[in-house]
C-alpha positions in Angstrom: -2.6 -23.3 9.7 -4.8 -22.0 12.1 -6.3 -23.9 15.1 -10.3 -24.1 15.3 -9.8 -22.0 18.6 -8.0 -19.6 17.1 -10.3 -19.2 13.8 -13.2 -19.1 16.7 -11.4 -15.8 18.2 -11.8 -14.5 14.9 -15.4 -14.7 14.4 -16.1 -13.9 17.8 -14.4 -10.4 17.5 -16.6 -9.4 14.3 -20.1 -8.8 14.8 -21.9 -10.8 12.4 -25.6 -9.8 11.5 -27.9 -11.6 8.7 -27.7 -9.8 5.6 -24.5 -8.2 5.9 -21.8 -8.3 3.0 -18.7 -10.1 3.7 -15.7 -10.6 2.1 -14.0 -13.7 3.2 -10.1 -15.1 3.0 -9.5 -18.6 2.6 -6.3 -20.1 1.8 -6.2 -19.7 -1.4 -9.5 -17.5 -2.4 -10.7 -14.5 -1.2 -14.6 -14.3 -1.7 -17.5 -11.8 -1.2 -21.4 -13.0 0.0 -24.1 -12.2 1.8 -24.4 -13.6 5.4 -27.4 -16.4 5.2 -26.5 -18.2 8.4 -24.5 -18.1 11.7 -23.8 -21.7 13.2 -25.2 -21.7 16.9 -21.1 -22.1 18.0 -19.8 -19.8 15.4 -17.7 -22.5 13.9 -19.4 -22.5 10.4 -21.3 -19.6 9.0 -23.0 -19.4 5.3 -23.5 -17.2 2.6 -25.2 -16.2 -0.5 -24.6 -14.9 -4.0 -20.6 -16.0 -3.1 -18.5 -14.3 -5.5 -14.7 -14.9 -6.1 -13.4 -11.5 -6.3 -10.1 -13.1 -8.4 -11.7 -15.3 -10.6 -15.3 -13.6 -10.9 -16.5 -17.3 -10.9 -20.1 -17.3 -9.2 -20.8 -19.9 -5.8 -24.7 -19.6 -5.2 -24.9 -20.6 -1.3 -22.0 -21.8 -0.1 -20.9 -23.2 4.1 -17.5 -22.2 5.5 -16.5 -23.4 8.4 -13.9 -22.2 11.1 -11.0 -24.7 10.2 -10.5 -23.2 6.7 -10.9 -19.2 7.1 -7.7 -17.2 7.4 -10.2 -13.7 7.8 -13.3 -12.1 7.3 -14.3 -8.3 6.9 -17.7 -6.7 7.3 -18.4 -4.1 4.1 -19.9 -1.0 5.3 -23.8 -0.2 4.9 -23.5 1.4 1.9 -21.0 -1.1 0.4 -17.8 1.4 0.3 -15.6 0.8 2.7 -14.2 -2.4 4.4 -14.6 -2.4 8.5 -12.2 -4.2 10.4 -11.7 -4.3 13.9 -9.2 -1.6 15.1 -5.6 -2.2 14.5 -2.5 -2.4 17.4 -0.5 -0.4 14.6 -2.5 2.4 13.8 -1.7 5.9 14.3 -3.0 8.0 17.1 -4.5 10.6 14.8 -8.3 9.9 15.2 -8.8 11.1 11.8 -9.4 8.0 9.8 -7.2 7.1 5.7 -9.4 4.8 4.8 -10.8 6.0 1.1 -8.7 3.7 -0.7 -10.1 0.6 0.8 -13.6 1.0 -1.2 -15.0 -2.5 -2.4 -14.2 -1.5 -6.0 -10.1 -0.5 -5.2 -9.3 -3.5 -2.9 -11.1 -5.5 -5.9 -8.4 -4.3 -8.3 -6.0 -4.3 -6.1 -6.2 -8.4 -5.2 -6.4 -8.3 -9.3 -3.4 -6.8 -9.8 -1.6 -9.1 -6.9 -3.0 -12.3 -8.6 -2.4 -11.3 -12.0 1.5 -10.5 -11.1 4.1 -11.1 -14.5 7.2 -13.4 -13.0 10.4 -12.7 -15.1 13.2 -14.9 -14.7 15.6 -14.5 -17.9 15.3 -12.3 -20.5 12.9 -13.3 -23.0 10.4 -12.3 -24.9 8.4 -11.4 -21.7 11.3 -9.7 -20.4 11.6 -7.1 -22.9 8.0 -6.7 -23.7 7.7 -5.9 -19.6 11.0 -3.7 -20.1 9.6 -1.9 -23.4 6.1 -1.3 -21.2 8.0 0.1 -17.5 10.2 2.3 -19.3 6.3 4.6 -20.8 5.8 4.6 -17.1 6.8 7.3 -14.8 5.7 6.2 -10.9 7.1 3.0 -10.3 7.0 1.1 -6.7 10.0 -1.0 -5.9 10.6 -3.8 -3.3 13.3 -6.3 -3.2 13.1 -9.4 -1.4 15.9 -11.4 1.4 18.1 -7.7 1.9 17.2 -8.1 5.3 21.0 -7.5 6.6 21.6 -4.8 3.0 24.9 -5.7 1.5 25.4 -8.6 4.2 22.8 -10.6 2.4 23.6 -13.8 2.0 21.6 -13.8 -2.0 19.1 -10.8 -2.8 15.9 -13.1 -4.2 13.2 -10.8 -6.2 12.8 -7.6 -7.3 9.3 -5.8 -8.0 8.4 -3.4 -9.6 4.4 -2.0 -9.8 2.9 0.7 -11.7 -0.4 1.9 -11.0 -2.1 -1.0 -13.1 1.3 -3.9 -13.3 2.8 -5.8 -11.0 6.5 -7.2 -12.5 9.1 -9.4 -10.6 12.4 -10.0 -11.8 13.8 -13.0 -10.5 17.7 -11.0 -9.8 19.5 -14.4 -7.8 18.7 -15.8 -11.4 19.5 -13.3 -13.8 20.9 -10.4 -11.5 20.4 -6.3 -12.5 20.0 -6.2 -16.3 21.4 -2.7 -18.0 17.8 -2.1 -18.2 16.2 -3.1 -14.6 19.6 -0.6 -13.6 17.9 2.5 -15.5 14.5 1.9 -13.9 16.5 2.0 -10.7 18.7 5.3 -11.0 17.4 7.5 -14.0 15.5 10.4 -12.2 13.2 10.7 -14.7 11.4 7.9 -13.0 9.7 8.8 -9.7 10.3 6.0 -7.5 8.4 4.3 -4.2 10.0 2.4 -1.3 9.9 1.6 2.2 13.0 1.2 4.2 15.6 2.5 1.1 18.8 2.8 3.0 18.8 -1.7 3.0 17.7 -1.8 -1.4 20.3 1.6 -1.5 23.1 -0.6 -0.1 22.2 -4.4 -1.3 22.2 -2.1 -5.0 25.2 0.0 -4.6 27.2 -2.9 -3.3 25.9 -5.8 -4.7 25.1 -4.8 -7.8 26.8 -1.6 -8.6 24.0 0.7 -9.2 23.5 4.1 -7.8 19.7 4.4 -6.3 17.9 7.1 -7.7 15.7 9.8 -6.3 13.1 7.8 -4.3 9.9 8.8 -2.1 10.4 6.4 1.0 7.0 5.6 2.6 9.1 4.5 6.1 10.6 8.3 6.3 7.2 9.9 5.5 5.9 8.0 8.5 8.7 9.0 10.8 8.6 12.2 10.2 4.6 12.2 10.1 4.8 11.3 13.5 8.2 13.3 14.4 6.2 16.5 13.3 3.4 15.3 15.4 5.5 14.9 18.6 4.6 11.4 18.6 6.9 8.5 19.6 8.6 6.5 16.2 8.4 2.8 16.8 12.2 1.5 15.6 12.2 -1.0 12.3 8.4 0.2 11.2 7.9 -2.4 8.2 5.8 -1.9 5.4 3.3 -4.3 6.9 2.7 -1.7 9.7 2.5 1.2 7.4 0.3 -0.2 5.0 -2.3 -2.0 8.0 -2.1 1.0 10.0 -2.4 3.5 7.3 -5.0 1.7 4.4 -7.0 -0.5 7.6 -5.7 -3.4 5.6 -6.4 -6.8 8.4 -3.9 -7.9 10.5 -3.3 -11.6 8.3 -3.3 -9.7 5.0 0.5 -10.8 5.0 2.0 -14.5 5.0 4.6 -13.5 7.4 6.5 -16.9 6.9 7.2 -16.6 3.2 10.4 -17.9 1.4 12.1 -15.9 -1.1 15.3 -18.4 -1.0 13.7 -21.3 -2.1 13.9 -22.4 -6.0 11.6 -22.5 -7.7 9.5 -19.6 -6.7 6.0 -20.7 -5.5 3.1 -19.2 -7.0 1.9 -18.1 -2.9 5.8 -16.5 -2.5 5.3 -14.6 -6.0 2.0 -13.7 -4.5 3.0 -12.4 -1.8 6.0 -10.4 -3.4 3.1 -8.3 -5.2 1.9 -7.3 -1.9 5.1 -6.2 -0.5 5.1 -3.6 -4.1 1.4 -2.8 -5.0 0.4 -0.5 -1.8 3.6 2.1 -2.0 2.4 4.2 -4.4 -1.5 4.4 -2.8 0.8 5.2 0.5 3.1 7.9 -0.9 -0.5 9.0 -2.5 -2.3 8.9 0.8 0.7 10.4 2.9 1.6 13.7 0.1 -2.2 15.0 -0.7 -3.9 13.5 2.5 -1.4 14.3 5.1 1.5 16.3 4.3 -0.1 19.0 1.7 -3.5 19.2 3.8 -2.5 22.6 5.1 -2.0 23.7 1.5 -5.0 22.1 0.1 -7.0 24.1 3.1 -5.6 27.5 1.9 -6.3 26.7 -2.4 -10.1 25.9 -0.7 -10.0 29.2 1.0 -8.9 30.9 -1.8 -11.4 29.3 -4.7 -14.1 30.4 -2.2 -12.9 34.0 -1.8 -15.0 35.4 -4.7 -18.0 32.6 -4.8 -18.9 32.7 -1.2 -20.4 36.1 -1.7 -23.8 35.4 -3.1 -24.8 39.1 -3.8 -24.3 39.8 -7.6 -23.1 43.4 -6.7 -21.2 42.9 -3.9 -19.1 40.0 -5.8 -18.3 42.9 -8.5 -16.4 44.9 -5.8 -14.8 41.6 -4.4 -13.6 41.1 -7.7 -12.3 43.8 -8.5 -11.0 45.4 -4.8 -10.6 42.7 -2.8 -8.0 40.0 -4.6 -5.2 41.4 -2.7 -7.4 40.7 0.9 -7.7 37.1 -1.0 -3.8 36.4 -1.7 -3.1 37.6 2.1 -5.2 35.3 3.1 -3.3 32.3 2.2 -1.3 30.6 4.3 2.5 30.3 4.2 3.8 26.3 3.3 6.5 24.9 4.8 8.5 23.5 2.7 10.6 21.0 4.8 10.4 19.4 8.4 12.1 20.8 10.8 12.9 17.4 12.1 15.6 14.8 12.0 14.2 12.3 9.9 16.6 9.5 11.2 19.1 9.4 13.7 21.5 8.1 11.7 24.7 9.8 10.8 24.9 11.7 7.2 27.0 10.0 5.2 28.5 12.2 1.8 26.7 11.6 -1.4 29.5 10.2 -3.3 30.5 8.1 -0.9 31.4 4.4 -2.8 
């Protein structure tokens, strides 16, 4: 829990005005208001038209003081975007990924945390969840206590998120079913994951099952930042990528979570949805906002080749001399980096 002094750091480094929109983290609730009122010694501050963003359950005016707030965040003017102060962990390039932090996307997305489905044998539930994932082609997948990959001492959850779901099998309980295995390595299923070479191992050797094709948000950030000359922190969680990258705040996570324990709280379920529900709005942000840019500037160029020309006339011509001038114009894509993604030996393909 936090101290009052350290709750007090936190209101001092956000500046507060009447009026603004806040959205608030307690310890269990996260809430959105209007700023009514500012104690004198920041230690309480009040607010109107409170809102639970969970439950949509309504407040009226409500007083919070220092003791029991985990966070607050200042929405934008215009009500879009959440404002937090800048993070330690975000990436040098000054241009800013923060479109999918609008009011109405972090709203579903604490939705689809708190409204997780927690499998633990297979029941009804299970197969219904099974019949549902297997429609699905993008699938996020996070596995919880493979810290040390095959080494681990008892791989705890596995979750799996579509755009809209949140599922978490409970594997120390009822271990890789026939069907979690074809969600894992059939490649008709395009997969999400950070830091794949520890669920690639704690799978192949623990469990048997050969990892699929998989888009790993950790390599996309290495070589991001490879490609960009920049210097690759070792061990980058998902915590980083996901604060740095989507300007989530810095206590987002419950860092001291415990996957061993039996039986699963509701707070460690909760907080196994948030280790699955960002990587596919990361491998969304890092393909068409980062690494097909260049190839999204050239389609622009060449959609504008023919209306840019606002002379009736004139167009004619362009249409009918000038396509080839058009399709020169485009730039070449590159279609790898020319980096070494990790400096880690190759191993073969086959390899048991």
């Amino acid at each position: 829990m936090k101290t009052q002094k350290e709750n007090s750091t936190i209101m001092n480094k956000i500046d507060l005005v009447l009026g603004q929109t806040v959205l608030l983290e307690l310890e269990e609730e996260c809430l959105l208001g209007e700023l009514l009122h500012v104690g004198s010694d920041r230690s309480f501050i009040r607010l109107s038209n409170v809102r639970d963003m969970l439950t949509k359950d309504s407040y009226g005016i409500q007083t919070y003081y220092n003791s029991e707030i985990r966070n607050i965040q200042v929405i934008s003017a215009d009500k879009g975007n959440i404002q937090t102060g800048p993070s330690a962990n975000a990436p040098d390039n000054p241009k800013q990924f923060t479109k999918l932090l609008t009011l109405e996307n972090l709203q579903e997305t604490l939705e689809q945390i708190n409204n997780y489905i927690f499998i633990h044998q297979t029941d009804v539930k299970y197969h219904d969840s099974i019949r549902y994932l297997k429609t699905q082609l993008h699938l996020g997948i996070a596995m919880e206590s493979i810290e040390h990959g095959r080494h681990s001492t008892s791989p705890s959850l596995l979750s799996i998120a579509t755009h809209d779901s949140i599922y978490i099998f409970d594997i120390k309980w009822m271990k890789i079913t026939d069907e979690m295995r074809d969600l894992l390595s059939n490649d008709r299923y395009r997969r999400v994951l950070h830091n794949g070479r520890l669920v690639k191992d704690v799978l192949q050797h623990k469990f048997g099952v050969q990892l699929g094709k998989c888009f790993d948000v950790m390599v996309a950030h290495i070589a991001i930042r490879k490609t960009e000359g920049k210097i690759v922190e070792e061990g980058v969680s998902l915590q980083a990528c996901v604060q740095s990258y989507l300007k989530l705040p810095d206590k987002f996570f419950y860092m001291n979570a415990n996957f061993d324990e039996r039986p699963v709280s509701d707070t460690t379920k909760r907080e196994a949805a948030k280790h699955v529900v960002f990587l596919l709005p990361l491998q969304d942000l890092f393909i068409h906002e980062i690494m097909l840019e260049p190839f999204y500037s050239s389609c622009s160029n060449y959609l504008q080749s023919l209306s840019r020309n606002p002379d009736f006339i004139s167009s004619l011509t362009d249409l009918r001399n000038k396509n080839g001038e058009a399709i020169e114009a485009v730039a070449p894509v590159k279609l790898g980096i020319d980096v070494e993604l990790l400096d880690v030996p190759e191993q073969e393909s086959n390899r048991s």
